[in-house]
Every structure is written in structure tokens, then in C-alpha cells.
C-alpha positions as CSV (number, residue, x, y, z in Angstrom):
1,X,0.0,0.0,0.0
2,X,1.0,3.4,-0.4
3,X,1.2,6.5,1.4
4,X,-1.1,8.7,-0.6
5,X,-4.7,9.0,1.1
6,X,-7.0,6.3,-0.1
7,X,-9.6,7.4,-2.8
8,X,-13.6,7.6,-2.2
9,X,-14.5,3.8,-3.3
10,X,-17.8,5.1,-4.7
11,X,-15.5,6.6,-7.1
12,X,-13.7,3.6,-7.8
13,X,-14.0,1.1,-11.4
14,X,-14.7,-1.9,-10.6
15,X,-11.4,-2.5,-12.0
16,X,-9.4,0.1,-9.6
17,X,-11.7,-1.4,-6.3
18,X,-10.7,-4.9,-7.4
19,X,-7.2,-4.6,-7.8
20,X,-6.9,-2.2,-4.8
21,X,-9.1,-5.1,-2.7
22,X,-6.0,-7.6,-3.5
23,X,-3.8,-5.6,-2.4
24,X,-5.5,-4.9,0.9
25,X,-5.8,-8.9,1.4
26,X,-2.4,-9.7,0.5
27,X,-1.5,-7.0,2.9
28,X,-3.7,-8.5,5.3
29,X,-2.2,-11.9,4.7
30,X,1.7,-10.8,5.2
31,X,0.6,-10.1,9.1
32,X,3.3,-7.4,9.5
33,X,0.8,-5.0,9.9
34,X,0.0,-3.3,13.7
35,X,-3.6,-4.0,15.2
36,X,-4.7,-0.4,13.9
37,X,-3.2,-1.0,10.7
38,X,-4.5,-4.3,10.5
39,X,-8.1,-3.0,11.2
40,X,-7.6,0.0,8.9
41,X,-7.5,-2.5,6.1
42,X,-10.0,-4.8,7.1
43,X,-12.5,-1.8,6.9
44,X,-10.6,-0.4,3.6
45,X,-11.4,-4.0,2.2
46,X,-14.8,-4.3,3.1
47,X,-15.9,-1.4,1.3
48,X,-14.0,-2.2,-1.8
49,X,-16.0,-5.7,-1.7
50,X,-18.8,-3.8,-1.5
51,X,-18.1,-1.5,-4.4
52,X,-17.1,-4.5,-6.6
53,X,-20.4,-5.7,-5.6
54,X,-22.4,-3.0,-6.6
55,X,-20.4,-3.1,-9.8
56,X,-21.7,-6.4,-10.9
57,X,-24.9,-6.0,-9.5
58,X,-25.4,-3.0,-12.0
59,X,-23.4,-5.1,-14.2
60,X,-26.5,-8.2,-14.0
61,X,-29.0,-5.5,-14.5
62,X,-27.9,-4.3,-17.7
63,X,-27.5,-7.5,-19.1
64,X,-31.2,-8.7,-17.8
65,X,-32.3,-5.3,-19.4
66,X,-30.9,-6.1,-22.8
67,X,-31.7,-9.8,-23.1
68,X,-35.6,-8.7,-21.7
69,X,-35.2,-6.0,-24.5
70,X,-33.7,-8.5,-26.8
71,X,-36.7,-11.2,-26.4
């Protein structure tokens, strides 16, 4: 992780939440990390699983809307 403040997920791509989300668990995973730290990034992570979620939940939608469209 870096040192720069973390962005607003909401404005994260699904793409930039995802790749940010492994690095959060592989941070997670190296253990090196201080209590504070370590929940920092639990939190961080959560709400990047969240965003990626909303992502392909919008994601289902639009394709339900075009094959509905389609039939």
C-alpha cells in the first residue's frame, strides 16, 4: 500500500476497487501489519467488496435489461 490518502470507493471502477481489494488482502495476509493497521484494512477491504459488488450487481442489470429487451 502506499502512502497517498485512499480514494472515495464510490469513485472507484470496478477494476481500480478490485485490484486495490487484493492488495489490501495480500497485505492482510503478510501479518506485518499493527492491530490499527491491520483494522484499517479490514474496513478499507470491506468497502472495496462492497463497491465491486455494486459493480456487478449493476453489471446483472444491464444485461437482464438487454436480453428482456432482446426477447
Amino acid at each position: 500500500m502506499t502512502n497517498t490518502p485512499p480514494t472515495d470507493v464510490a469513485a472507484l471502477s470496478y477494476e481500480e476497487a478490485r485490484d486495490e481489494l487484493v492488495q489490501v488482502v495480500s497485505a492482510l495476509e503478510q501479518g506485518s501489519s499493527t492491530l490499527e493497521e491491520s483494522l484499517a484494512l479490514w474496513e478499507r477491504g470491506e468497502a472495496l467488496a462492497a463497491r465491486c459488488e455494486e459493480w456487478l450487481i449493476g453489471a446483472k442489470a444491464r444485461l437482464d435489461a438487454a436480453r428482456a429487451a432482446a426477447e
